[in-house]
C-alpha positions as CSV (number, residue, x, y, z in Angstrom):
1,X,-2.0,-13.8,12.4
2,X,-1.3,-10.1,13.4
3,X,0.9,-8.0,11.9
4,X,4.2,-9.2,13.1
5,X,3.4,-12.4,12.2
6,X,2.7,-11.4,8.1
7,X,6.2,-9.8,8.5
8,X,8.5,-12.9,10.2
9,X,6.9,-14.9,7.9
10,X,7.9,-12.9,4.6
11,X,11.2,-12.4,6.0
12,X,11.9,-16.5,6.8
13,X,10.9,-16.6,2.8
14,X,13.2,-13.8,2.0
15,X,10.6,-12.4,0.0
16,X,10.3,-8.3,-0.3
17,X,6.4,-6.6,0.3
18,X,6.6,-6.1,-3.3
19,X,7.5,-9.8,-4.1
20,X,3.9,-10.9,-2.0
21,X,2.2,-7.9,-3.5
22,X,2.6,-9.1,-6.8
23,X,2.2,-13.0,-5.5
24,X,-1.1,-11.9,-4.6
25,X,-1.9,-9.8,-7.0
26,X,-2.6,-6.8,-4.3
27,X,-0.5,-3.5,-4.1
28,X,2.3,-3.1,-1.9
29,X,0.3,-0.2,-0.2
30,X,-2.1,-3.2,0.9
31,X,0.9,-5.1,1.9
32,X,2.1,-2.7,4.4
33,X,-1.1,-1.9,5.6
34,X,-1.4,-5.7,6.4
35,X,2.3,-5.9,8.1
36,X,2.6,-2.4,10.2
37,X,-1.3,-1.8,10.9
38,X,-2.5,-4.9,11.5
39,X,-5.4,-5.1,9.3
40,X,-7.2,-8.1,9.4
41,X,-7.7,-9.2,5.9
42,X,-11.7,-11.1,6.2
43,X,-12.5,-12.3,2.6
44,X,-11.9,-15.9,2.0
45,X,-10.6,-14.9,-1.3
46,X,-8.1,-12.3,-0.3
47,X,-6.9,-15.1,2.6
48,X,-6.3,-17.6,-0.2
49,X,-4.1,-15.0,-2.0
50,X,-2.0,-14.4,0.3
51,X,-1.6,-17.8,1.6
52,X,-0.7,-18.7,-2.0
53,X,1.8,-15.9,-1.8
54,X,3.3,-16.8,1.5
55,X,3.2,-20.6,1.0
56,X,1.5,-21.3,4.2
57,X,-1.2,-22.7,5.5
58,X,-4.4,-21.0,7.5
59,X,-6.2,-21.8,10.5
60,X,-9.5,-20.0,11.2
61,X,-11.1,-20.0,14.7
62,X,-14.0,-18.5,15.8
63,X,-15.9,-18.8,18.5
64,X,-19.3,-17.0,19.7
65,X,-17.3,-15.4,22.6
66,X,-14.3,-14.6,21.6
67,X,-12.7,-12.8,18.6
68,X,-12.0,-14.5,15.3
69,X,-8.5,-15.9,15.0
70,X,-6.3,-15.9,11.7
71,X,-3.2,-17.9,11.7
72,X,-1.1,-18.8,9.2
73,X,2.0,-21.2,9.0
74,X,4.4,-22.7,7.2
75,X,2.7,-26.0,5.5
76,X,3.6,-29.4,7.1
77,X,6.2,-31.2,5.5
C-alpha cells in the first residue's frame, strides 16, 4: 500500500490520523510519516496494528526479483 493508499483508506472510514494513531497504539507523528512519506512499515507486528486500526485486510507479495508489495483492503464481506 503506498502512501496514498493509508490516506483514501482512513478517509472512506472517516477516521482522523489521531483516531488510527491511537487504534494502533503508534503516534500520530508515525502516522503521517506512513501517509505523506511513504514509509513502508516491515514488522509483522506493526502491519497487524494497523490493519486492526484500519479494519482491513493485507496481502504481502514478494518475489526474488521484484520489490515487496504491501496491500491492504477493506475485508470481504
Amino acid at each position: 500500500m503506498n502512501h496514498s493508499q493509508w490516506k483514501t483508506r482512513r478517509t472512506a472510514l472517516g477516521l482522523s490520523p489521531a483516531e488510527v494513531a491511537r487504534r494502533a497504539g503508534m503516534t500520530v507523528d508515525e502516522i503521517e510519516c506512513i501517509e505523506e512519506a511513504g514509509t513502508v512499515p516491515t514488522l509483522p507486528l506493526l502491519l497487524r496494528r494497523l490493519a486492526g486500526a484500519l479494519e482491513a485486510e493485507i496481502d504481502i507479495h514478494v518475489t526474488p526479483d521484484a520489490q515487496a508489495a504491501v496491500r491492504f483492503q477493506a475485508p470481504a464481506a
